[in-house]
C-alpha positions in Angstrom: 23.7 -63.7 -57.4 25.7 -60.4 -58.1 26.4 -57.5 -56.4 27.0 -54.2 -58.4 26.5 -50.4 -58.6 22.7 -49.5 -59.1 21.6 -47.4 -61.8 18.3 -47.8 -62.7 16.0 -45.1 -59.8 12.7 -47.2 -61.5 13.8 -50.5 -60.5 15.3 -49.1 -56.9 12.3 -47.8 -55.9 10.0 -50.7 -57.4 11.9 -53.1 -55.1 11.8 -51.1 -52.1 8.5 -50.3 -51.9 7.3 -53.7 -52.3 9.2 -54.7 -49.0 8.3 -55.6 -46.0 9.4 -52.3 -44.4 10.2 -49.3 -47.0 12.2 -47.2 -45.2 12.5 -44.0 -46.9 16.1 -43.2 -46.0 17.0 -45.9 -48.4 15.3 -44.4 -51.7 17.2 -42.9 -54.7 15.6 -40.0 -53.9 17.1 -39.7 -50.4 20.3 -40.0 -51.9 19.8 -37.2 -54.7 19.3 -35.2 -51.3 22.3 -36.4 -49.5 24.2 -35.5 -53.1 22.9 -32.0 -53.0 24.0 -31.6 -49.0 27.3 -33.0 -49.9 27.5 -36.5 -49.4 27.5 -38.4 -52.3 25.7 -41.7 -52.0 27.1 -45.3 -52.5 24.3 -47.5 -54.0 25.1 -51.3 -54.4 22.5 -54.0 -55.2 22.1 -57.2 -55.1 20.5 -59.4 -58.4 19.4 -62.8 -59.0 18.6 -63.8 -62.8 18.1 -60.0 -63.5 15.9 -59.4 -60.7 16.7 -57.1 -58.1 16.5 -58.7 -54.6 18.3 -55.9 -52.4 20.0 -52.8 -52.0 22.2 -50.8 -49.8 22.8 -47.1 -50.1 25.4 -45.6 -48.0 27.6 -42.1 -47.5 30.4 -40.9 -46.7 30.3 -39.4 -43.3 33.9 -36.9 -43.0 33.5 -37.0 -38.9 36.0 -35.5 -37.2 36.1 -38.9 -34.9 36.7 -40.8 -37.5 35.6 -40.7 -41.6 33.3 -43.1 -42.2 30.3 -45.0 -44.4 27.2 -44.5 -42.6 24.5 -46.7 -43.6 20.7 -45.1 -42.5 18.4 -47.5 -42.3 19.4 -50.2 -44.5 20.9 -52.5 -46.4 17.5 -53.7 -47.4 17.0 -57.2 -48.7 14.3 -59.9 -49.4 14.1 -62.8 -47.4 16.5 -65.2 -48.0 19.5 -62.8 -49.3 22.1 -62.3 -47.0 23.8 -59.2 -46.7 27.7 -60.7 -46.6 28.1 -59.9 -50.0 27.2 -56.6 -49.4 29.1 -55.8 -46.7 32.5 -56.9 -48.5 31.5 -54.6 -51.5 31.1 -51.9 -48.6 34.4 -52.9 -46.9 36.1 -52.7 -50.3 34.5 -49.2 -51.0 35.5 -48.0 -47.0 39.2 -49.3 -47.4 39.6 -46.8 -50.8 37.7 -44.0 -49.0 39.9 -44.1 -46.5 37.2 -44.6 -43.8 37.5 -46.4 -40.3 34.8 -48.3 -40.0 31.5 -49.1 -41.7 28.1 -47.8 -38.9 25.5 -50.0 -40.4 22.1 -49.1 -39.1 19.5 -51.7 -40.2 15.6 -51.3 -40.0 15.4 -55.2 -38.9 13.3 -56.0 -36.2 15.6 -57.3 -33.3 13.7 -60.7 -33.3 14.4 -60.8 -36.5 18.4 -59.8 -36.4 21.1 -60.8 -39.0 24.5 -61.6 -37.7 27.0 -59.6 -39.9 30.3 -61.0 -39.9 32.9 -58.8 -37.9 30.1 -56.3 -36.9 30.5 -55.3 -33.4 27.6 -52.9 -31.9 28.2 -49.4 -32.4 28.6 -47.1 -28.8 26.4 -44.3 -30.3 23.1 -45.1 -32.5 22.5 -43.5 -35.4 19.1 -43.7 -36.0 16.0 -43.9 -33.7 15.6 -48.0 -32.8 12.7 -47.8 -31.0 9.8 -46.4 -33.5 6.8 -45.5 -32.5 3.6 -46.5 -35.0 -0.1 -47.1 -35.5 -1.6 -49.5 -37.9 -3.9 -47.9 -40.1 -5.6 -51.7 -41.4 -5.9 -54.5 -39.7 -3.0 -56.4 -40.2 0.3 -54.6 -41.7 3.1 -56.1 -43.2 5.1 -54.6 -40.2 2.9 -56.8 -38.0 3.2 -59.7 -41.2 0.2 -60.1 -41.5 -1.7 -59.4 -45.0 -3.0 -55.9 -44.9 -7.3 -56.3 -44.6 -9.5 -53.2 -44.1 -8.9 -50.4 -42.9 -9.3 -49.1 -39.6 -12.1 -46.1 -38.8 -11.2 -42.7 -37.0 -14.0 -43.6 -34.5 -11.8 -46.9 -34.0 -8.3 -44.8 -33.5 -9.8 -42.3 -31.2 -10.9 -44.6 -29.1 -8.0 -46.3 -28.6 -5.8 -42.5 -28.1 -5.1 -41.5 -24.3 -8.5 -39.6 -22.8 -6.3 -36.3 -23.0 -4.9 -36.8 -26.3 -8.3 -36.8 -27.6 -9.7 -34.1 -25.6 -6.5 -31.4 -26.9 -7.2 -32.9 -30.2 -11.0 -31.7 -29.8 -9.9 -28.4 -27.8 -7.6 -27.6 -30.9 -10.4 -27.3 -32.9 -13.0 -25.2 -30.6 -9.9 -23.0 -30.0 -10.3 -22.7 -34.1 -6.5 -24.3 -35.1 -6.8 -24.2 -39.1 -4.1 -27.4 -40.2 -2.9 -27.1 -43.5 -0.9 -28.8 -46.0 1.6 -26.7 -48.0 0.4 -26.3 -51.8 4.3 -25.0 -52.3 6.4 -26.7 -49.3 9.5 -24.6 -50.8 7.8 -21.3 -50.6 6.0 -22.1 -47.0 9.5 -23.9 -45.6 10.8 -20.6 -43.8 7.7 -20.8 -41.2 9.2 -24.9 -40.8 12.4 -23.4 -40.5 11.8 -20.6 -38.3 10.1 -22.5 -35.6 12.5 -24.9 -35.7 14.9 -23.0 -34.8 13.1 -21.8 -31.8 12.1 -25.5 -30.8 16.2 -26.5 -31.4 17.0 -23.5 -28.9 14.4 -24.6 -26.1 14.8 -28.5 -26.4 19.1 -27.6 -27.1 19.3 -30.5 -29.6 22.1 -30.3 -32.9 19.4 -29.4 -35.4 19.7 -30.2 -39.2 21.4 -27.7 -41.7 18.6 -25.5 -43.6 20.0 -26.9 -46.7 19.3 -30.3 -45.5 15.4 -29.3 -45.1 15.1 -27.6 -48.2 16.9 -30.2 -50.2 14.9 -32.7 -48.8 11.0 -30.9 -49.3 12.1 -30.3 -52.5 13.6 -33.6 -53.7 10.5 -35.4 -52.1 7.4 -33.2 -52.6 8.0 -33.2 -56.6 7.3 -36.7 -56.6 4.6 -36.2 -54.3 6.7 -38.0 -51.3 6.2 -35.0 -48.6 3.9 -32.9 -47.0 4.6 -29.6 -45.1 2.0 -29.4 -42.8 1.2 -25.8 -40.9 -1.0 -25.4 -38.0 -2.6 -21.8 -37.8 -4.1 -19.9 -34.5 -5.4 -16.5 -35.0 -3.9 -16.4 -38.2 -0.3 -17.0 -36.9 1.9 -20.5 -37.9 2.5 -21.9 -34.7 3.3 -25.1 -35.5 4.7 -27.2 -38.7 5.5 -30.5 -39.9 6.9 -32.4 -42.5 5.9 -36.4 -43.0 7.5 -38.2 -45.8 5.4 -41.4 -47.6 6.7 -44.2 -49.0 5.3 -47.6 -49.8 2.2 -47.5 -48.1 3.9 -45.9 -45.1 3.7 -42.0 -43.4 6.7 -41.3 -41.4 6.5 -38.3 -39.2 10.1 -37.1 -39.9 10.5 -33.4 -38.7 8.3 -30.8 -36.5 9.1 -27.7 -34.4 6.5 -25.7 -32.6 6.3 -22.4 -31.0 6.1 -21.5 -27.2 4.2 -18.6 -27.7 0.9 -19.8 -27.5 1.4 -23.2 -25.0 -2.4 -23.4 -24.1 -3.1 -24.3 -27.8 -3.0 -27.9 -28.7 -1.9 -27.3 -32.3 0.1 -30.0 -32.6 -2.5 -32.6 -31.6 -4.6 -31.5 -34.2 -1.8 -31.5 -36.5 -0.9 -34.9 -35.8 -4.5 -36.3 -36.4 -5.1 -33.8 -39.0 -1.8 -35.8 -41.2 -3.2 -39.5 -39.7 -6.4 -38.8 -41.3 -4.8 -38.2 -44.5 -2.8 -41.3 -44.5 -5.8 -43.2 -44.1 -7.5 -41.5 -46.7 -4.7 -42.2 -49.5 -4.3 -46.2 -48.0 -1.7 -46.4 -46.1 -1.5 -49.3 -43.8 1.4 -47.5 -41.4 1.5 -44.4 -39.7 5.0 -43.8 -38.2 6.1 -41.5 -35.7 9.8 -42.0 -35.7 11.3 -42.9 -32.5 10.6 -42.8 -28.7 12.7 -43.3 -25.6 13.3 -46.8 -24.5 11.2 -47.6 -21.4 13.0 -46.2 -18.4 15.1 -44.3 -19.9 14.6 -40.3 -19.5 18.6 -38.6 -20.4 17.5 -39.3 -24.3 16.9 -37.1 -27.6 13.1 -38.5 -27.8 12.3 -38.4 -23.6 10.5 -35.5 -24.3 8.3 -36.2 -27.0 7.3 -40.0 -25.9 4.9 -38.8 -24.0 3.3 -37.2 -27.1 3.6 -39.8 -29.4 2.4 -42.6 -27.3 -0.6 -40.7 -26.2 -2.2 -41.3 -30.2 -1.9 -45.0 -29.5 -0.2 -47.6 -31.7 2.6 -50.2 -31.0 6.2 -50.2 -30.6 8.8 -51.8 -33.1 12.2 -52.1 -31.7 14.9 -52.3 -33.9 18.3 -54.4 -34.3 20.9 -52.0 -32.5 23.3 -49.8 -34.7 26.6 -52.1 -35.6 29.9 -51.2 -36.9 32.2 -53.0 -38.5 35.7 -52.2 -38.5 37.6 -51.4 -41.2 41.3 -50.1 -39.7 42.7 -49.9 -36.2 42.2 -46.4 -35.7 38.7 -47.4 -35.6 39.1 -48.3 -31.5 40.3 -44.6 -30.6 36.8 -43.4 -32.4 35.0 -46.0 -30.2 36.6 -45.4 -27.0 36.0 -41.6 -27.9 32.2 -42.5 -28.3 31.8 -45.1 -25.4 33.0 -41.9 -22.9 30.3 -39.3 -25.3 27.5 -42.2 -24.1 28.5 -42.2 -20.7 28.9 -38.6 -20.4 25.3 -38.4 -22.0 24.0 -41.1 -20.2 22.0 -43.1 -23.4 
């Protein structure tokens, strides 16, 4: 088994989406965007006898707490690989960058966690860990089980919350038109625009602008992203973008306005992109993350609600780890341990 840098995007890709869980953060494509945003991404993988049986794409993260390699959503790796090697190769890499510590956030169920030598867990997540989603078959691999038939819209609105399905219903007598973009570049200022309003009412650290647009336009050439745009009397109210990957939809970014809050547009919204990911075959529809139970000081408390209300199930992940990599490393955690407490998740 070797360990070396990936160059082949065909083989990348192939492997990932023939996972278990093909999270989309780890594609070559994602990289290309974090490359364009300035970040230029590490990819290692791993192969046995020519075959590819994992990868691991990281960046560079130049935080003012502390430089570091931040690794979204991965490494990820077919059963029976363990990630040590991997996480020297990355140790090697962080030691020449310079960097503090390695922030590995894995998409591992946490039934199903790894130990990683000299990984301590991380003060601060990096990712969402508790993720919200709705089988679209009966049986998904996420549930591993073989994927069977797919599930009916009758089925799924009959398992929603009463009131989702009655805004989703009242959207549409109210005469909400949901769209998907035909140019998600050329539509991306309404996304942007109400996003900025939503970041000003909800006060959250939004995104750069160049992040979104790298990202629609990276993804939607290969026909990885949707802009969606909810319309009410001819005015975008609400917008979306979902990425797919591997038989998944991930709900990835929205942003509303407050102008109109009697319309449901984002209920129909939400159904309206369900519907398509049924239609194309997907087995997962994933709404990101949610707020752990109890838990109400958090960046998702105020869309759980939301998200719950469509049905589905919960998968909660393996918690964000670090591993060390110098000794200034425990001025960056003690620095992040009093940001938690202060924020109170």
């Amino acid at each position: 088994m070797t360990i070396q840098e990936a160059t082949n995007q065909q083989q990348w890709d192939d492997f990932l989406m023939r996972q278990r869980f093909s999270p989309f953060l780890q594609s070559w494509t994602m990289g290309e965007v974090y490359r364009e945003t300035g970040q230029e991404p590490i990819r290692l993988e791993v192969r046995e006898g020519g075959e590819v049986r994992g990868i691991c794409m990281a960046i560079i993260v130049p935080a003012r707490r502390g430089k570091h390699l931040a690794v979204p959503y991965g490494p990820v790796i077919a059963k029976g690989v363990s990630p040590a090697g991997i996480v020297q190769h990355l140790e090697h890499i962080a030691r020449e960058q310079r960097c503090l510590f390695i922030r590995v956030s894995p998409f591992w169920p946490i039934e199903e966690r790894i130990d990683v030598s000299k990984a301590v867990p991380a003060p601060l997540h990096l990712l969402a860990e508790h993720i919200w989603h709705l089988p679209l078959r009966e049986g998904t691999p996420w549930q591993e089980k073989e994927v069977g038939t797919a599930r009916t819209q009758e089925t799924l609105l009959k398992e929603m919350r009463q009131n989702t399905r009655n805004l989703i219903r009242r959207a549409k007598r109210e005469g909400v038109a949901i769209t998907h973009s035909e140019d998600p570049i050329r539509d991306l200022p309404h996304f942007i625009l109400l996003h900025e309003e939503t970041r000003k009412r909800h006060h959250f650290t939004p995104y750069t602008n160049a992040f979104f647009a790298a990202q629609v336009r990276h993804f939607s050439s290969r026909k990885e992203c949707t802009l969606y745009l909810a319309r009410y009397q001819g005015e975008v109210i609400a917008a979306a973008i979902h990425m797919h990957m591997g038989g998944e939809t991930s709900y990835h970014h929205g942003a509303s306005t407050h102008a109109h809050p009697k319309i449901p547009a984002s209920y129909l919204l939400q159904w309206t992109a369900i519907c398509d990911a049924m239609e194309r075959g997907d087995h997962t529809y994933s709404f990101w993350g949610i707020a752990p139970e109890g838990v109400t000081r958090h960046p998702f408390a105020g869309v759980t609600l939301f998200k719950r209300g469509f049905g589905g199930e919960l998968l909660e992940l393996t918690h964000c780890m670090d591993i060390p990599v110098a000794k200034k490393y425990y001025a960056t955690r003690a620095f992040e341990t009093m940001r938690k407490w202060r924020r109170g998740f």
